[in-house]
C-alpha positions as CSV (number, residue, x, y, z in Angstrom):
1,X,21.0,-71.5,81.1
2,X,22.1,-69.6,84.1
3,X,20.3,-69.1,87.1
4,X,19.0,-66.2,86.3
5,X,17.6,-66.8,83.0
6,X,15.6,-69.6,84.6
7,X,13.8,-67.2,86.2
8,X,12.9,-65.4,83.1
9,X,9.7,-67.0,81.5
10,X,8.0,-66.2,77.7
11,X,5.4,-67.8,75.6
12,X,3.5,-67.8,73.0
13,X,-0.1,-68.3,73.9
14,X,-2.8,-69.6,70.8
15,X,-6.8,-68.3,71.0
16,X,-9.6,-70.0,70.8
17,X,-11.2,-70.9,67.4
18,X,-14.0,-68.5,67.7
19,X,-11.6,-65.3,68.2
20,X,-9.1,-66.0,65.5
21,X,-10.0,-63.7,63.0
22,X,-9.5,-60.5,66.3
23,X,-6.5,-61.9,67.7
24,X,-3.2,-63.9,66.5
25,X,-2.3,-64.8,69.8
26,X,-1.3,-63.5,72.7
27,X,2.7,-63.3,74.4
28,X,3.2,-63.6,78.1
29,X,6.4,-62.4,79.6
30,X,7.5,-62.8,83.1
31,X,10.8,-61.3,84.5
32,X,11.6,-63.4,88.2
33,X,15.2,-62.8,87.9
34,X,17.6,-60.3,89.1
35,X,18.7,-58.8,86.1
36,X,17.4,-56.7,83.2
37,X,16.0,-58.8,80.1
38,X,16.5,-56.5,77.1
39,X,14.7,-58.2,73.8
40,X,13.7,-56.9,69.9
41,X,10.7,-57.6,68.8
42,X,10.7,-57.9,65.0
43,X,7.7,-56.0,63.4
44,X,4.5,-57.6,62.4
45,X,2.1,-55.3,61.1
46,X,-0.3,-56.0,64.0
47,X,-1.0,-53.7,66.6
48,X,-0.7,-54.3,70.1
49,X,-2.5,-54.0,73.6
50,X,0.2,-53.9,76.1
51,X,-0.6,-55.0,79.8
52,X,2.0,-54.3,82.4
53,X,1.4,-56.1,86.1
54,X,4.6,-55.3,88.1
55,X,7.9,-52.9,87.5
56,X,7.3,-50.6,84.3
57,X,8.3,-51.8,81.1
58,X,10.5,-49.9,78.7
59,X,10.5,-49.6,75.5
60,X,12.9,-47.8,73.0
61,X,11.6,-46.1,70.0
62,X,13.7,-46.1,66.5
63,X,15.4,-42.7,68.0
64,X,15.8,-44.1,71.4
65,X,13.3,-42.3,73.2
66,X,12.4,-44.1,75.5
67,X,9.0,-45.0,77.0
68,X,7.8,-46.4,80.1
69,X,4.5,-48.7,80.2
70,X,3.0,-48.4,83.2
71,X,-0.5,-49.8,83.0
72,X,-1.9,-50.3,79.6
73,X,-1.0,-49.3,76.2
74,X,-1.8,-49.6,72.6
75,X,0.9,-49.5,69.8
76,X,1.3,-50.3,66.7
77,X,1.0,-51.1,63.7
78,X,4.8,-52.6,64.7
79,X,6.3,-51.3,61.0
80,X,9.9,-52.0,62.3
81,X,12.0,-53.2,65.5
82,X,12.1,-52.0,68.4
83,X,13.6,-52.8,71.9
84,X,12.1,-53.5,75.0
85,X,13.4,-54.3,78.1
86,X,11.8,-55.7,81.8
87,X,13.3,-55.0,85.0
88,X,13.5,-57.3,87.7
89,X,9.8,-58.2,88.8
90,X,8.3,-56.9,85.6
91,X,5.6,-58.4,83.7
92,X,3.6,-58.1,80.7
93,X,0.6,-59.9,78.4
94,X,-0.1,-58.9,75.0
95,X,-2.4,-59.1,73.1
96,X,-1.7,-58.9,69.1
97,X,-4.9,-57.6,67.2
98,X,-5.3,-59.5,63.9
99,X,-6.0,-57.8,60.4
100,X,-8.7,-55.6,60.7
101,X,-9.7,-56.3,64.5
102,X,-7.9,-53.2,65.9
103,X,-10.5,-50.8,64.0
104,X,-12.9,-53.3,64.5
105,X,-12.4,-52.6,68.6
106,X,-11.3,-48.8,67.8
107,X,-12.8,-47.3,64.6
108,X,-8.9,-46.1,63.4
109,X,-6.2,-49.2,62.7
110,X,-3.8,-46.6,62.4
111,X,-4.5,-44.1,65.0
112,X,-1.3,-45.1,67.3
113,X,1.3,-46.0,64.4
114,X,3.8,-46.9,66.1
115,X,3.5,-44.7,69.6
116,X,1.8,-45.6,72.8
117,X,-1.5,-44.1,73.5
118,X,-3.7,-45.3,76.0
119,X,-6.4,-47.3,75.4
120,X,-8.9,-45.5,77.1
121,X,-8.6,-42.5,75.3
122,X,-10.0,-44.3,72.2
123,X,-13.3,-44.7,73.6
124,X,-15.8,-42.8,75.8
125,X,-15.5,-44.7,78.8
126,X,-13.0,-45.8,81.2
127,X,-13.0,-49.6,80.5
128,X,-9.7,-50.7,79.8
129,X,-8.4,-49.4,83.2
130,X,-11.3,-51.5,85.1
131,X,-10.1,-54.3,83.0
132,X,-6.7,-53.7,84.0
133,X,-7.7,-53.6,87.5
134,X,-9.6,-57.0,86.7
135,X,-6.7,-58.4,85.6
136,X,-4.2,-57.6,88.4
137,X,-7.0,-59.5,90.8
138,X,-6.2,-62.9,88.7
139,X,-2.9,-64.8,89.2
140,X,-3.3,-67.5,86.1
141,X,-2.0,-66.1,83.0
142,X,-4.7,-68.5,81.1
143,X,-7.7,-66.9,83.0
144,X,-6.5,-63.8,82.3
145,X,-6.6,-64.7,78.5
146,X,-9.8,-65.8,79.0
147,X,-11.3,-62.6,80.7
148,X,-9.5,-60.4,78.3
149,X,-11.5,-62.0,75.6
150,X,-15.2,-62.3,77.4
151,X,-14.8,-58.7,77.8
152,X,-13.4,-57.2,74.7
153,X,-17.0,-59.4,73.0
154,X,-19.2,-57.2,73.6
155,X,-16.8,-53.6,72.0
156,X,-16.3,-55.6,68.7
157,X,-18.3,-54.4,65.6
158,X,-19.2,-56.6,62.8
159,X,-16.5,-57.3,60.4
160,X,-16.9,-55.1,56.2
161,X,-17.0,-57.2,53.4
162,X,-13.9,-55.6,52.4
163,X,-11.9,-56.1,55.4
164,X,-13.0,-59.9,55.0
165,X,-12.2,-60.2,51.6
166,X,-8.7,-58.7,52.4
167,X,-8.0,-60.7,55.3
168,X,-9.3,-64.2,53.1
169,X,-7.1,-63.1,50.1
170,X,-4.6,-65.8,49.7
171,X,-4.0,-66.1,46.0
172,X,0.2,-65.3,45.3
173,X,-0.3,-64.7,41.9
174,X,-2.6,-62.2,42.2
175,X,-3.0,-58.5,42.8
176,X,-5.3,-58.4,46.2
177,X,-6.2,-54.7,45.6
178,X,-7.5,-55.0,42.0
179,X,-8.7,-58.5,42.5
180,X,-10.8,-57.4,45.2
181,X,-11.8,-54.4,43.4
182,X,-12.8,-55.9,40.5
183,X,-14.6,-58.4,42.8
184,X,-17.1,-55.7,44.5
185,X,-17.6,-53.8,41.2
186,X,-15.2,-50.8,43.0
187,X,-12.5,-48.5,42.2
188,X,-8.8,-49.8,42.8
189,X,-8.5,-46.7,45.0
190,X,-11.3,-47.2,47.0
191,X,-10.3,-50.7,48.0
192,X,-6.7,-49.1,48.3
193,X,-8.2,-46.7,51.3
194,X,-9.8,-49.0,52.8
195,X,-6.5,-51.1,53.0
196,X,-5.1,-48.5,55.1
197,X,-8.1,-47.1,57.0
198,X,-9.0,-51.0,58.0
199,X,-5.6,-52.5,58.4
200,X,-3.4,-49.7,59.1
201,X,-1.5,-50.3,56.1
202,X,-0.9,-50.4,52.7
203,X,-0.9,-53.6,50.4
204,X,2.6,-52.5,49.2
205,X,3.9,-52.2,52.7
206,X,2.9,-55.7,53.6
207,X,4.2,-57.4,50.3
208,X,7.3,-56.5,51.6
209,X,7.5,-57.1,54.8
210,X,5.9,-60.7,53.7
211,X,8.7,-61.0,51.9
212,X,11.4,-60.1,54.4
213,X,9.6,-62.2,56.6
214,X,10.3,-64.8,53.7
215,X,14.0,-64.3,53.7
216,X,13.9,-63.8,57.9
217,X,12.1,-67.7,58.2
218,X,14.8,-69.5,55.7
219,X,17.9,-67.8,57.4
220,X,16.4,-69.2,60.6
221,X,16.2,-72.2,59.1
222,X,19.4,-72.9,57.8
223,X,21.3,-71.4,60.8
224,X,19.6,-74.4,62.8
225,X,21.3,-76.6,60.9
226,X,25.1,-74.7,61.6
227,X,25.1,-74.7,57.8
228,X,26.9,-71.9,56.1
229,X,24.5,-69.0,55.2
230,X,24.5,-68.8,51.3
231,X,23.0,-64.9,50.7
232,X,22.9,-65.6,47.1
233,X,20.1,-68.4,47.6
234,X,18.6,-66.6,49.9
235,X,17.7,-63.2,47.4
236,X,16.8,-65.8,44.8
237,X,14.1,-67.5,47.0
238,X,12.3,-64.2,48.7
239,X,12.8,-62.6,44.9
240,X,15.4,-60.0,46.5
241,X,16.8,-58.0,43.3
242,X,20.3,-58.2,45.0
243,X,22.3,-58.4,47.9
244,X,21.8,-54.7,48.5
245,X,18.4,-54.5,48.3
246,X,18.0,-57.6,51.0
247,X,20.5,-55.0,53.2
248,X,18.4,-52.3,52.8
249,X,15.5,-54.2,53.9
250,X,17.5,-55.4,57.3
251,X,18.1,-51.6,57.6
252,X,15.1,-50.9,57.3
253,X,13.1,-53.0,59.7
254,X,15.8,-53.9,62.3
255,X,18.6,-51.6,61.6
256,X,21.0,-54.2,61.6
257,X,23.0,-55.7,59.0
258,X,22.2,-59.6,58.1
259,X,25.6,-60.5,59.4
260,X,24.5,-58.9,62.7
261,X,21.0,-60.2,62.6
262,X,22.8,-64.1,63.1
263,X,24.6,-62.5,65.8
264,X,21.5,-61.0,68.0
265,X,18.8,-63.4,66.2
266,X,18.3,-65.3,70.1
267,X,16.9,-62.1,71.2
268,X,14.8,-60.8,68.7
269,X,10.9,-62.1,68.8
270,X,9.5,-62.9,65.7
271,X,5.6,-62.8,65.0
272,X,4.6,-63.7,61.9
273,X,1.5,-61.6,60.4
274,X,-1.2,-64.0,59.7
């Protein structure tokens, strides 16, 4: 490592047991260095709350717009890559909203899709600025954790016995809409809105991104081991129909080739949908 990038800390940070059904986990990142960290973050079908505490953030857009976070954003759901980059003294903590918990918070998991919108303007009160200003009192990234979640408590509505029955679905074999549907003695379609207006997506869309992911996880795996990629196994094992279609995928959520994936894959952040 050089200097500089010893001065550049990220982690991962896990949740408590009673708040893992509203949030994956949260991501610190801290930029003490002198020069600009520039990063992808793969997508993960979750949406976000952004908190900035020192320079703005930027992050790029699929058309390269570019937009600053100042404060406090939402964004999401994260349907494909996208850049992001802290300046010297930056720092951010994110929180990533698990299956339904966004509209749980919110009342829309898809309001923001994909662009940055501003917390507040979701609810009728002012809160997420005065717990931004909270926030920037506390210097331990774990107490801040901590806060974030004794205050968020009290916004969260109780959890539909569709949006649990989609979020406990874990059965490969089977079709999560119609099983579900058939389930709750309700139409296909109806379980099929409430997909979208719960999660923010479709079933379709996260099969296969689940599977990308799939394909994503294994190439990770074998490049540890300075083995030889072998593309062939890798479409038969994620159930690609051929090489092109695993292309298009890369395309499509990173906009990169697989080739150049291997290349760049140290600086993209992957976050696995859970």
């Amino acid at each position: 490592m050089t200097e500089n990038q010893d001065k550049y800390t990220s982690l991962k940070i896990a949740v408590p047991t009673d708040y893992e059904n509203v949030f994956s986990h949260f991501y610190y990142a801290d930029n003490k260095s002198s020069d600009i960290i520039s990063k992808i973050f793969l997508p993960s079908y979750q949406t976000m709350l952004i908190f900035n505490f020192g320079e703005k953030a930027l992050l790029y857009s699929k058309n390269k717009t570019e937009v600053i976070i100042d404060r406090c954003f939402v964004l999401g759901p994260i349907k494909q890559a996208f850049d992001y980059s802290l300046p010297p003294n930056a720092q951010i903590l994110v929180a990533n909203f698990k299956d339904d918990a966004f509209y749980r918070f919110f009342g829309n998991a898809s309001v923001a899709e994909h662009l940055p919108i501003h917390p507040d303007d979701l609810l009728d009160e002012n809160c997420f600025t005065a717990l931004w200003t909270a926030l920037n009192k506390i210097e331990d990234i774990n107490n801040r954790v901590h806060f974030i979640l004794d205050f968020c408590q009290p916004y969260l509505r109780d959890r539909s016995i569709i949006a649990q029955r989609l979020a406990n679905f874990n059965d490969e074999n089977l079709n999560p809409v119609k099983s579900i549907a058939s389930q709750l003695n309700q139409t296909e379609r109806n379980i099929q809105l409430n997909h979208k207006k719960l999660l923010g997506y479709t079933s379709k869309e996260v099969n296969r991104y689940q599977r990308f992911l799939k394909a994503i996880e294994l190439i990770q795996d074998i490049a540890s081991t300075s083995t030889k990629i072998d593309w062939f196994e890798i479409i038969n094992q994620c159930d690609y129909y051929d090489q092109s279609q695993l292309i298009h995928d890369f395309k499509h959520y990173l906009n990169i080739s697989p080739t150049k994936y291997l290349k760049f894959q140290q600086d993209i952040c992957v976050a696995k949908a859970e």
